[in-house]
C-alpha distance (Angstrom), angle and dihedral (degrees) to the residues before:
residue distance angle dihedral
X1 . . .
X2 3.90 . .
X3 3.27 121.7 .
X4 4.48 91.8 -168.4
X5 3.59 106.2 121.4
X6 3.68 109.4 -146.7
X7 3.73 118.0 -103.8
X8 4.01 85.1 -138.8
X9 3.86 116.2 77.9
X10 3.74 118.6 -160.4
X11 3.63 132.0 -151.7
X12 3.85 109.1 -160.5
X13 4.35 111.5 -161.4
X14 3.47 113.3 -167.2
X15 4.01 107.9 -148.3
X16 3.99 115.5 -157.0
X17 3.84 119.3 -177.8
X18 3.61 132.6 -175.2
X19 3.68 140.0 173.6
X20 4.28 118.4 -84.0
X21 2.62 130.0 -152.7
X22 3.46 113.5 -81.5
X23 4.40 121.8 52.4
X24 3.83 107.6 -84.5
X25 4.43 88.2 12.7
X26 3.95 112.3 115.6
X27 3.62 137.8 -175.3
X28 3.67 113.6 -136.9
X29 3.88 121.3 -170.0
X30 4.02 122.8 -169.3
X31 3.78 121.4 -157.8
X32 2.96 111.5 -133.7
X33 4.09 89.0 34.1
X34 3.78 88.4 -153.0
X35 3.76 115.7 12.5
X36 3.87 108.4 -145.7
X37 3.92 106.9 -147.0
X38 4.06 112.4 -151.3
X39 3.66 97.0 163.4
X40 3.32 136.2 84.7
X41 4.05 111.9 -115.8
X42 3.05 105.0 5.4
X43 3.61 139.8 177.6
X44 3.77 118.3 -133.8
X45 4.28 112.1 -178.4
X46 3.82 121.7 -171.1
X47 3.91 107.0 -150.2
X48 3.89 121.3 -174.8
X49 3.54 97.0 -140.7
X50 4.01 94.2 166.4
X51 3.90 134.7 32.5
X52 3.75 104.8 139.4
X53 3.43 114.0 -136.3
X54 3.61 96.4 -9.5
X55 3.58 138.5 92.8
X56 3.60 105.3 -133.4
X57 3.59 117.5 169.1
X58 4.25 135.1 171.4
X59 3.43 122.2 -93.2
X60 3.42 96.4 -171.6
X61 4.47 135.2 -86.1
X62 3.25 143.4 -115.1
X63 4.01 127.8 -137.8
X64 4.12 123.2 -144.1
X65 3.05 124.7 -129.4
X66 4.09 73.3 46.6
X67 4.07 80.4 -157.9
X68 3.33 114.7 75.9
X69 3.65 144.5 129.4
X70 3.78 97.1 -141.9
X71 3.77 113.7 62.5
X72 3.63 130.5 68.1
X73 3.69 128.6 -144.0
X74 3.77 114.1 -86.7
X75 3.48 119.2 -107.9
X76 3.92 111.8 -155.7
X77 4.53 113.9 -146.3
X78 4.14 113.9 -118.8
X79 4.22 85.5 -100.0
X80 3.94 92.2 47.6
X81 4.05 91.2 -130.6
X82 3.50 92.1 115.1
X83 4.05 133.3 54.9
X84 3.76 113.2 -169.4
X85 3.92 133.1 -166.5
X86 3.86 141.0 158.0
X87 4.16 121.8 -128.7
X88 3.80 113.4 -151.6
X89 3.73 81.2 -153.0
X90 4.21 86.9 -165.3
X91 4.32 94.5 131.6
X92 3.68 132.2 41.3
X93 4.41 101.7 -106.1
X94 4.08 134.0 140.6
X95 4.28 111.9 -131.6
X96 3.50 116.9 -145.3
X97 4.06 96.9 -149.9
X98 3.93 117.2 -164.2
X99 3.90 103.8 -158.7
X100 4.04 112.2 -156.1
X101 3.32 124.6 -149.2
X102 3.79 149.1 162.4
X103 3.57 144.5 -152.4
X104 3.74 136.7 -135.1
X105 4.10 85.8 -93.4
X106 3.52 89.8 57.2
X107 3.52 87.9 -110.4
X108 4.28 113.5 156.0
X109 3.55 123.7 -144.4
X110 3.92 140.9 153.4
X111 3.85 145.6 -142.4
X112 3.82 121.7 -164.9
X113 4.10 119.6 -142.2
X114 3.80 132.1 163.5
X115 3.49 136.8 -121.2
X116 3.50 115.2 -156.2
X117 3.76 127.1 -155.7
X118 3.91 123.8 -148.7
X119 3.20 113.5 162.3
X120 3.88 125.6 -158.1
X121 3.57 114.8 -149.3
């Protein structure tokens, strides 16, 4: 058994999404709520793991501030369950993330996390 640790960390975020309670309304829940990043590059994926009888899938996000030298695009997997970005994590800063997603309707909606960078030098 190796004992290497891998140069890559990963940050895992399990999404679960369920109805609300109005038509169209849902209540999204992140695991980790807000991931706190304290290595450098590293990989933080958002994975719907839970939406009942729905087929929810990502549409994409957005980042504020939009301009910033730590977040990569988002790439989106071939089934849309999973969102997946890297995090330079290089200077102390709070994300505001605006996950996009969609239902089986075609209905859009969004939920807003944070990603938090510490980094330990």
């Amino acid at each position: 058994m190796s004992k290497l640790r891998a140069s890559t960390q990963y940050i895992n975020v399990m999404v679960k999404v369920r109805p609300g309670d109005q038509p169209g309304k849902y209540k999204v829940q992140t695991a980790p709520e807000m991931p706190v990043v304290t290595d450098e590059d590293t990989v933080i994926n958002y994975q719907i793991y839970d939406s009942g009888d729905q087929n929810i899938v990502f549409t994409g996000m957005t980042v504020s501030p939009a301009d910033n030298d730590q977040l990569s695009q988002a790439s989106l997997s071939v089934s849309r369950k999973l969102l997946t970005f890297s995090d330079a994590n290089t200077s102390p800063a709070t994300f505001n993330i605006t996950l996009q997603f969609q239902d089986e309707d075609g209905v859009s909606f969004m939920h807003d996390p944070q990603v938090q960078n510490e980094p330990q030098r």
